[in-house]
TORKOL-607920 format. One line per 4 residues: number of its first residue (from 1); their letters; for each residue x, y, z of N, C-alpha, C. Coordinates in Angstrom, 2 decimals. Layout:
BEGIN
NUM> a> X/Y/Z/X/Y/Z/X/Y/Z; ...
***
This chain:
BEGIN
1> xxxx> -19.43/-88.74/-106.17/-18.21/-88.45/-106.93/-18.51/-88.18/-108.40; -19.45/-89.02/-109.14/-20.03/-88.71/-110.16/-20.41/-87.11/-110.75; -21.05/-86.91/-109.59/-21.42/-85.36/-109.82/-20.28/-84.60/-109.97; -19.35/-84.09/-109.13/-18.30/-83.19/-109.03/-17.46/-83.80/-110.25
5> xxxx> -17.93/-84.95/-110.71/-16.37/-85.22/-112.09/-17.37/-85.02/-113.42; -18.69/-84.97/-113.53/-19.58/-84.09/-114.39/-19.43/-83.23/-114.30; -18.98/-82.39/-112.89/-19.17/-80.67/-113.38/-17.85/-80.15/-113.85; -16.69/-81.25/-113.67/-15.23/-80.71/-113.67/-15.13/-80.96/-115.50
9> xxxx> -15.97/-82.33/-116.05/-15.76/-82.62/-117.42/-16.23/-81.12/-118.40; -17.47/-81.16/-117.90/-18.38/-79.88/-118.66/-17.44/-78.84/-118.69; -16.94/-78.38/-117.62/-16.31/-77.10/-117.29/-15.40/-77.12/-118.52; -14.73/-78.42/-118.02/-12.90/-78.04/-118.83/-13.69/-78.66/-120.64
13> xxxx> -14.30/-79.16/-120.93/-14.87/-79.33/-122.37/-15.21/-78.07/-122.84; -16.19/-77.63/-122.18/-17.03/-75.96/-122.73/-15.61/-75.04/-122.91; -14.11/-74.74/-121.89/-13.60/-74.04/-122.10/-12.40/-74.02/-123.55; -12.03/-75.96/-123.97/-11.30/-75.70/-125.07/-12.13/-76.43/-126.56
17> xxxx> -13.35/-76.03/-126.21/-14.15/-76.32/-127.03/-14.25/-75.10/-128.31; -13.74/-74.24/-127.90/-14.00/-72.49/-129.47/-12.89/-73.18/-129.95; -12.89/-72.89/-131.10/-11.78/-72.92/-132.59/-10.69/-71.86/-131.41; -9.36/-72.40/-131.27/-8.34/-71.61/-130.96/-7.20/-71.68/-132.05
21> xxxx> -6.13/-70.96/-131.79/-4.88/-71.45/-132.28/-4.44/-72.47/-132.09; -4.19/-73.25/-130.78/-3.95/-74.33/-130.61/-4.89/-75.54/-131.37; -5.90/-75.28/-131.17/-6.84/-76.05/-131.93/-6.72/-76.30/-133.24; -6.45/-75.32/-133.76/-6.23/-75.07/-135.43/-5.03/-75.89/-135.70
25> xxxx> -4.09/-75.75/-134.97/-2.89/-76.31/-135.01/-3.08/-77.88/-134.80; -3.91/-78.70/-134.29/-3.66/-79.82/-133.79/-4.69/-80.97/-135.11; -5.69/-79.87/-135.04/-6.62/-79.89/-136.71/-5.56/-80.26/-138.19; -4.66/-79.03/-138.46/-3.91/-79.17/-139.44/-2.96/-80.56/-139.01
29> xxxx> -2.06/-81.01/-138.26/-1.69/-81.64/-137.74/-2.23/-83.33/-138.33; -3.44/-83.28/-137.28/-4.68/-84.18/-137.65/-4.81/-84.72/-139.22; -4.74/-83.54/-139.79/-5.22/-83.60/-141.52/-3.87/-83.93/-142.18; -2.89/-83.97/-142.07/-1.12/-83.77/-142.38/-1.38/-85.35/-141.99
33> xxxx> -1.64/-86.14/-140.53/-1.68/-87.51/-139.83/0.25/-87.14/-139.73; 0.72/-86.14/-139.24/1.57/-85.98/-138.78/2.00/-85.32/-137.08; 2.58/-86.75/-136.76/3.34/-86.62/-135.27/2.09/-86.21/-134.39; 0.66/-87.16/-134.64/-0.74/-86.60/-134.22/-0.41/-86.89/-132.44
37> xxxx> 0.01/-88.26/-132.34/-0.37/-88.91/-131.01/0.79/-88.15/-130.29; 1.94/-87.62/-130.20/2.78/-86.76/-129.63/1.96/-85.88/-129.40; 1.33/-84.90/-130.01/0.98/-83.50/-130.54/0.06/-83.59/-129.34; -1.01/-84.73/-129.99/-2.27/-84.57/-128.64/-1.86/-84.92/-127.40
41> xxxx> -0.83/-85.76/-126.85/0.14/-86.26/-125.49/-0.07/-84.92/-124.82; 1.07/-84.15/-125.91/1.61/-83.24/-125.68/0.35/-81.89/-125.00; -0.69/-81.66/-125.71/-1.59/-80.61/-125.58/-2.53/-80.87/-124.19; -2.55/-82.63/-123.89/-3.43/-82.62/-123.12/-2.98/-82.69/-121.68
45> xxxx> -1.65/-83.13/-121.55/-0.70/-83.11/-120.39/-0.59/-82.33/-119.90; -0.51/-80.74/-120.98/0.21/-79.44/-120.46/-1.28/-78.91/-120.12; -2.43/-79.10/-120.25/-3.57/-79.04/-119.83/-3.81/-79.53/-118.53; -3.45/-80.57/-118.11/-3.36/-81.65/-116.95/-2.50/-80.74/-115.61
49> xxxx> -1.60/-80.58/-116.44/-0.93/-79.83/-115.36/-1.87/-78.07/-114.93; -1.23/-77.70/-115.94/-2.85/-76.41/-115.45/-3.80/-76.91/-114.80; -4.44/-77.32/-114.98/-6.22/-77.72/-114.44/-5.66/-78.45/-112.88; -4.48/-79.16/-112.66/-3.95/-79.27/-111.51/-3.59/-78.15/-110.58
53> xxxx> -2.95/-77.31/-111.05/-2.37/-76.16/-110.41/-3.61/-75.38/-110.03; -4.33/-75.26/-111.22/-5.94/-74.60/-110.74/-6.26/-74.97/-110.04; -6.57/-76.09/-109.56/-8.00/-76.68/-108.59/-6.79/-77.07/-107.41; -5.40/-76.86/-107.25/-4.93/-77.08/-105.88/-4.85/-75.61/-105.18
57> xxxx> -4.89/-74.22/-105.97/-4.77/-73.14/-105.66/-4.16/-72.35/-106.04; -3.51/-72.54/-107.28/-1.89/-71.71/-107.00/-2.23/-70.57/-108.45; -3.27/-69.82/-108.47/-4.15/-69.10/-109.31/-3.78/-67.97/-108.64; -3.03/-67.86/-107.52/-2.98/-66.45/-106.92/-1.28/-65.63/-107.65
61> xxxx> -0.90/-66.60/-108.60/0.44/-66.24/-109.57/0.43/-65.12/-110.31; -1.21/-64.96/-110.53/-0.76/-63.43/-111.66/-1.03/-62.39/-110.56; -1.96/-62.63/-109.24/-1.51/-61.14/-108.27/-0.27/-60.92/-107.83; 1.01/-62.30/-107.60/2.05/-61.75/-107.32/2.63/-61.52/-108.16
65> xxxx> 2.31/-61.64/-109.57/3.15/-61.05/-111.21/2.20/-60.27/-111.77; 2.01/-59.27/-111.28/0.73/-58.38/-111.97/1.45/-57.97/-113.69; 2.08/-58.17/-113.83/2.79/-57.87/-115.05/2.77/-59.13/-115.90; 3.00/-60.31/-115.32/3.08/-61.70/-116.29/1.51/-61.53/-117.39
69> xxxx> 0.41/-61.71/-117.03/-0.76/-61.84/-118.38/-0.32/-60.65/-119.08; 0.53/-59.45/-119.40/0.33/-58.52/-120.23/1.70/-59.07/-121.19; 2.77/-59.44/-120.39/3.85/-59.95/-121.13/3.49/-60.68/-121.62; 2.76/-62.12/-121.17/2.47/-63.07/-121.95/1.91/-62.64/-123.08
73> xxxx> 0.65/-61.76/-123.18/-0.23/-61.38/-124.22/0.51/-60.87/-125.18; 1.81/-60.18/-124.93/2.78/-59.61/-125.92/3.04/-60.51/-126.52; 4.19/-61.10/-126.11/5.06/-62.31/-126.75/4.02/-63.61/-127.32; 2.56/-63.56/-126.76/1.92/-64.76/-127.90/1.03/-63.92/-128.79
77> xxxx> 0.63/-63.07/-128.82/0.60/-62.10/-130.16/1.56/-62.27/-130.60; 2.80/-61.82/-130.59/4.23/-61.80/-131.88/3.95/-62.96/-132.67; 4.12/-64.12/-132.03/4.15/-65.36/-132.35/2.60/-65.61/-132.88; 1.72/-65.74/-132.90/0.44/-65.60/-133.85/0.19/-64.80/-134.90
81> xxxx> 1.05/-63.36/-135.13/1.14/-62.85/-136.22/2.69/-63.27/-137.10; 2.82/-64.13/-136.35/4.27/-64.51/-137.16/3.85/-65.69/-137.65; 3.28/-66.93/-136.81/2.62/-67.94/-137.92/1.48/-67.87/-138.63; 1.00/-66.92/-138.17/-0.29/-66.20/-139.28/0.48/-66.13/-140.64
85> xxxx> 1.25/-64.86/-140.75/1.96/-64.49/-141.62/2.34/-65.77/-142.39; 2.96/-67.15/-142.10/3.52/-68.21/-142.64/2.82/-69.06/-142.99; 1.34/-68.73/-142.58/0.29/-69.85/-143.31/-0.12/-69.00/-144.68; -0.27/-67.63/-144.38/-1.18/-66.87/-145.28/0.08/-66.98/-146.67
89> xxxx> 1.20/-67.14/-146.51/2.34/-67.06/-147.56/1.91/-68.29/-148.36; 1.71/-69.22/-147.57/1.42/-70.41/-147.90/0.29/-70.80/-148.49; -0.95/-70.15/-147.96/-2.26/-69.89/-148.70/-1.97/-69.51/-150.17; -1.00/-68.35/-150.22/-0.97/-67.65/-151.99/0.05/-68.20/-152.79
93> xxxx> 0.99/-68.74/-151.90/1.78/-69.68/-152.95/1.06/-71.03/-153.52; -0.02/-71.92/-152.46/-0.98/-73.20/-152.54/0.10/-73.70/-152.71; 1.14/-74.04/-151.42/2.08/-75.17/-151.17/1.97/-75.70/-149.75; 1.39/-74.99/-148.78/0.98/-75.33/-147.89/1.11/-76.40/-147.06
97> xxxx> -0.10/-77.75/-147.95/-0.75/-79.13/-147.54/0.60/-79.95/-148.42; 1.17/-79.50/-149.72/1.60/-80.07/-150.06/3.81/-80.57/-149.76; 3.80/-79.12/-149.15/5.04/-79.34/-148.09/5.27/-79.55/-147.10; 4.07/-79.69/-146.48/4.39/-80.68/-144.71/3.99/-81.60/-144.96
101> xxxx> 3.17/-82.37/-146.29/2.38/-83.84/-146.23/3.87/-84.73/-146.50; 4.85/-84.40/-146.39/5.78/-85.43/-146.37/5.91/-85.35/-144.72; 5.85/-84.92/-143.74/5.88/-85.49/-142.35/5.08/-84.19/-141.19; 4.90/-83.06/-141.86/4.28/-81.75/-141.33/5.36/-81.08/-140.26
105> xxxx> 6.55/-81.45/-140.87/7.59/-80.50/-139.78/8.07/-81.72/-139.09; 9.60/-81.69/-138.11/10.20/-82.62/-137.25/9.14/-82.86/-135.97; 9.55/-83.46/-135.59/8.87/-83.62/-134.37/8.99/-82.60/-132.93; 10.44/-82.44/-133.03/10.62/-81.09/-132.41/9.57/-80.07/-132.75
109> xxxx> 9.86/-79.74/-133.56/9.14/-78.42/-134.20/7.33/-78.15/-134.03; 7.32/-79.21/-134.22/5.70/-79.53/-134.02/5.47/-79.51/-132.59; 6.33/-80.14/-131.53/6.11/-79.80/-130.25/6.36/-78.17/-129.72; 7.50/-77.50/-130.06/7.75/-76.79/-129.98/6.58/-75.47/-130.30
113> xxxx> 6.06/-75.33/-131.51/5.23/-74.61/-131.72/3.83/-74.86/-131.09; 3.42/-76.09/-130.76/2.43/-76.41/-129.57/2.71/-75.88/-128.40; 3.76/-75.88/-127.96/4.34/-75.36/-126.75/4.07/-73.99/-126.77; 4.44/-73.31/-127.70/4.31/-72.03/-127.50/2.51/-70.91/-127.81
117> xxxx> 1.69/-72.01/-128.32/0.37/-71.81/-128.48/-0.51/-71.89/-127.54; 0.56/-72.86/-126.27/-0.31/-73.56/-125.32/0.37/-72.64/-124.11; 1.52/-72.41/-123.63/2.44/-71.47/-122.59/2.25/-70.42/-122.54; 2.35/-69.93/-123.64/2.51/-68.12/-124.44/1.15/-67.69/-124.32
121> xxxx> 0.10/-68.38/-123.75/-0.99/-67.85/-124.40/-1.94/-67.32/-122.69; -1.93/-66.19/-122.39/-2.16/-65.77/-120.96/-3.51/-66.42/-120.77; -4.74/-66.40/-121.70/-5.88/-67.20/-121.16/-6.11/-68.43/-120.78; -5.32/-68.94/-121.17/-4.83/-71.06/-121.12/-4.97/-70.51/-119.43
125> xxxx> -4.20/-69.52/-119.27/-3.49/-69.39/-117.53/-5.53/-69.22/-116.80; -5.73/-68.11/-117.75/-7.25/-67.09/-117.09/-8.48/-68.90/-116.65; -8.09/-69.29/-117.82/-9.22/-70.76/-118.01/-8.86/-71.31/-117.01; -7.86/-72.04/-116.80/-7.43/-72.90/-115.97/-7.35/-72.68/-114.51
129> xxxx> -6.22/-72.01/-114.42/-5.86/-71.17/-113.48/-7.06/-70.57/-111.99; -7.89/-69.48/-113.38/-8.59/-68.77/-112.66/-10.27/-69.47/-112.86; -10.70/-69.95/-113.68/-12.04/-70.32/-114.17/-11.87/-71.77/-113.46; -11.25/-73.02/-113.78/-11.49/-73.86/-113.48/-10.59/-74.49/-112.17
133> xxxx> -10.02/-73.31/-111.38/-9.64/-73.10/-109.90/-10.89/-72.73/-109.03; -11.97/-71.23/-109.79/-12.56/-71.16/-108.55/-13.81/-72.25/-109.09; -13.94/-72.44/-109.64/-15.48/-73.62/-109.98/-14.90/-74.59/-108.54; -13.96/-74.91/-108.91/-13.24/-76.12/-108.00/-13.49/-75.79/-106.37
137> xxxx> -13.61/-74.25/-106.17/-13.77/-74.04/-104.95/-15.39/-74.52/-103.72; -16.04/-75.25/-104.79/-17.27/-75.65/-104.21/-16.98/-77.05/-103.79; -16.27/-77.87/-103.92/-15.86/-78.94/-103.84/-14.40/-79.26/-102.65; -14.49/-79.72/-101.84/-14.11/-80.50/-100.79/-13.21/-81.93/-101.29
141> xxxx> -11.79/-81.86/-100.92/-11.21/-83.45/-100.47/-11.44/-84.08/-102.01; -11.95/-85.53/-101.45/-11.87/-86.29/-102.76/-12.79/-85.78/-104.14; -14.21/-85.15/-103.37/-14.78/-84.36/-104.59/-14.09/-83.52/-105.34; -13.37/-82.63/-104.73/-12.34/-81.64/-105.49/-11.46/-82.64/-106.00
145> xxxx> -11.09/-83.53/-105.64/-9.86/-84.50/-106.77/-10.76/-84.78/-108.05; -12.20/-85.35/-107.87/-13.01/-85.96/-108.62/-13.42/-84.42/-109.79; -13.28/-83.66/-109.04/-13.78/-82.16/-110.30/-12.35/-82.27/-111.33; -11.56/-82.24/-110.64/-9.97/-82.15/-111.37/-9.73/-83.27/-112.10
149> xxxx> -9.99/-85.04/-112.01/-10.03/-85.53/-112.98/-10.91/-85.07/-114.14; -12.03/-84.86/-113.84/-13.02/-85.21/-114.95/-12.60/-83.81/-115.63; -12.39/-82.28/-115.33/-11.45/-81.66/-116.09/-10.56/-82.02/-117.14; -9.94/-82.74/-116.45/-8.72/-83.18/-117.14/-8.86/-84.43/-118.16
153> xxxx> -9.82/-84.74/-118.20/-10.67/-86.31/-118.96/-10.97/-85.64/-120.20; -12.00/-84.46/-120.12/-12.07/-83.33/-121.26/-11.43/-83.12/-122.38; -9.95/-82.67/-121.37/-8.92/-82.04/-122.31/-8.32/-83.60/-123.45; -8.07/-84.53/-122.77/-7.88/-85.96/-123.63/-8.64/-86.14/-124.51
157> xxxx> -10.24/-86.25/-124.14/-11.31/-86.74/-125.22/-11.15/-85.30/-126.07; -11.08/-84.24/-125.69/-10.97/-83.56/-126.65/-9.85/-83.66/-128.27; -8.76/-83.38/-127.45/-7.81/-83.28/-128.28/-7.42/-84.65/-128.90; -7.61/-85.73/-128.34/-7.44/-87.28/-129.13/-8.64/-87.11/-130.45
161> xxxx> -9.91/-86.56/-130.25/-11.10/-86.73/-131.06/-10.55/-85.64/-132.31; -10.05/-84.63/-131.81/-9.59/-83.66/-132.82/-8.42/-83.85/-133.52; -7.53/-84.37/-132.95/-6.02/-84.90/-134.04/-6.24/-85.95/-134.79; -7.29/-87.01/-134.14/-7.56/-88.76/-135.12/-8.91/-88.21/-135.73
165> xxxx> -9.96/-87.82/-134.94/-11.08/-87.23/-136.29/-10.43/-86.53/-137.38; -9.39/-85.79/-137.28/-9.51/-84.93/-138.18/-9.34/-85.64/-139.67; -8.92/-86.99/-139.35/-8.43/-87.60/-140.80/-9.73/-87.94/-141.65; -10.60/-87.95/-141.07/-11.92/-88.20/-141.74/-12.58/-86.84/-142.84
169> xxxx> -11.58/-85.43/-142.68/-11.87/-84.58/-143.33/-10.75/-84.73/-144.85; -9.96/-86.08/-144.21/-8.85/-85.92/-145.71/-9.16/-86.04/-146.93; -10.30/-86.65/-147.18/-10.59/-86.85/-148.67/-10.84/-85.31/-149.47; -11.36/-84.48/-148.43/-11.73/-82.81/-148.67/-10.86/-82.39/-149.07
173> xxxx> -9.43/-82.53/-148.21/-8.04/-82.04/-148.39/-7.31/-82.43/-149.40; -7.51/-83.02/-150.66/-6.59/-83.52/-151.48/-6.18/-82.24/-152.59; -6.18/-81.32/-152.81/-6.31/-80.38/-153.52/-5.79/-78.89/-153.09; -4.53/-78.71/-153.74/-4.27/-76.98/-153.64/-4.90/-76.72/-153.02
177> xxxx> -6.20/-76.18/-153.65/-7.41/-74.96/-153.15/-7.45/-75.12/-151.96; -7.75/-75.86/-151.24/-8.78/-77.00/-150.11/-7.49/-76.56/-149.33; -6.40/-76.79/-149.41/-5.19/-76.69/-148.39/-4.89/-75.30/-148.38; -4.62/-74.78/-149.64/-4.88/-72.99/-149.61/-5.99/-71.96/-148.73
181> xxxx> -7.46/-72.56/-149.03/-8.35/-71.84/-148.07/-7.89/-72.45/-146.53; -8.14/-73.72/-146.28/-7.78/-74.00/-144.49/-6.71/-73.22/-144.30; -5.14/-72.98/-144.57/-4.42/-72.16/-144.60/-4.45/-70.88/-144.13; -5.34/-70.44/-145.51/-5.71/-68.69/-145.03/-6.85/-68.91/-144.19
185> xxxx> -7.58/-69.52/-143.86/-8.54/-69.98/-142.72/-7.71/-69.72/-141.44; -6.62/-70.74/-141.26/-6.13/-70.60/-140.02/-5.22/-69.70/-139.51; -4.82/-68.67/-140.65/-4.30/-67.26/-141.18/-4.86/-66.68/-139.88; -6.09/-66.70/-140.50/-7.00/-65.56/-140.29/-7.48/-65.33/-138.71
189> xxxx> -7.77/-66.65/-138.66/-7.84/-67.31/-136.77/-6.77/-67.02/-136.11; -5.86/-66.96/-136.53/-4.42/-66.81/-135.59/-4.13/-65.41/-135.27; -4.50/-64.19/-136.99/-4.41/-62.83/-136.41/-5.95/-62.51/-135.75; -6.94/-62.98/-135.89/-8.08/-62.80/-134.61/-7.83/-62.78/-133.70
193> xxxx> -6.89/-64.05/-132.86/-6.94/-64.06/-131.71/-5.55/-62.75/-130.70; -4.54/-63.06/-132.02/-3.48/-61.63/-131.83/-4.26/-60.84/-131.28; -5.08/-60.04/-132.39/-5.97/-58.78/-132.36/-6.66/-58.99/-131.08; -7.42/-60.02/-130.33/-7.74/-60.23/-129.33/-6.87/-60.06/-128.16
197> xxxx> -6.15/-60.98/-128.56/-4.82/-60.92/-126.80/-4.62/-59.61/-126.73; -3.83/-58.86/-127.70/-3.42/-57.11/-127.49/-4.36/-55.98/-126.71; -5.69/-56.35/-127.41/-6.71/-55.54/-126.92/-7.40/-56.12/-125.81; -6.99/-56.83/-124.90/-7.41/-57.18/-123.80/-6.57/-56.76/-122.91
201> xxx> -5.29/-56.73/-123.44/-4.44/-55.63/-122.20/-4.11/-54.50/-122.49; -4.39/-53.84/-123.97/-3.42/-52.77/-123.98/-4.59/-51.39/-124.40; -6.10/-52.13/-124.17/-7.35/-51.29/-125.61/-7.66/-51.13/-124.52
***
């Protein structure tokens, strides 16, 4: 059992291991020490459930919606060049760090925009779905349960290490500048990955 929940940890670690949007988001979050333990609940659950749906089968959703990954890719582009746009404002004004450090947004809001970094985003579906569905296909019964925990173990140690580590970068963060560059930092990451989603369905 050991083995198959090593190969399910590696898998689902290596896949939300790149700097994403979501990531960026849970980082700033982290650094704010606003609405962290919701935020990460929240990121690693909706992970839980994917990596479930993956490894029970149900990956065969985008052949009967051959249209769903291109819509999706639309509508989470909009929304990445729209909070792009609202960090980078925020970068040149250098108010940034200093208007969410009173709570970093409601709690709604903070879920809400997780939600839509994490739903909206057609590869969450490609990773899960399709990457850590067929890995799963070597595995049998309780081994296949045992690949799907340790998946799903990943996504927790991940995102708990990244919302509570991140406070260890706060002493960095005390300063305009410092909140201005991460800002246009995560600007910049957010229209990357736009520019990415579009040109994977439409280039």
């Amino acid at each position: 059992m050991f083995g198959p929940a090593l190969t399910g940890f590696a898998t689902g670690f290596s896949l939300i291991l790149a700097i994403g949007a979501q990531n960026a988001f849970v980082l700033r979050q982290g650094l704010l020490r606003a609405h962290v333990l919701p935020l990460v609940l929240f990121c690693a659950l909706s992970d839980a459930i994917l990596i479930a749906a993956g490894v029970a089968g149900f990956g065969a959703a985008t052949t009967a919606l051959p249209w769903l990954p291109a819509a999706m890719a639309l509508a989470g582009a909009g929304f990445l060049i729209v909070y792009g746009g609202l960090r980078m404002r925020a970068a040149i004004k250098g108010t940034g760090g200093l208007t969410a450090a009173g709570g970093g947004g409601s709690l709604g809001r903070v879920i809400a925009i997780a939600a839509a970094f994490t739903w909206a985003n057609p590869h969450v579906y490609l990773d899960t779905l399709g990457l850590v569905g067929a890995v799963s296909l070597q595995f049998d019964g309780a081994e296949r349960l045992a690949y799907g925990i340790g998946a799903t173990l990943a996504s927790f140690v991940f995102f708990f290490s990244l919302g509570f580590g991140a406070r260890l970068l706060a002493p960095l963060m005390q300063s305009r500048r410092a909140w201005a560059i991460f800002d246009a930092l995560v600007a910049l990451v957010m229209w990357a990955i736009a520019v990415k989603l579009l040109s994977d369905f439409w280039l």
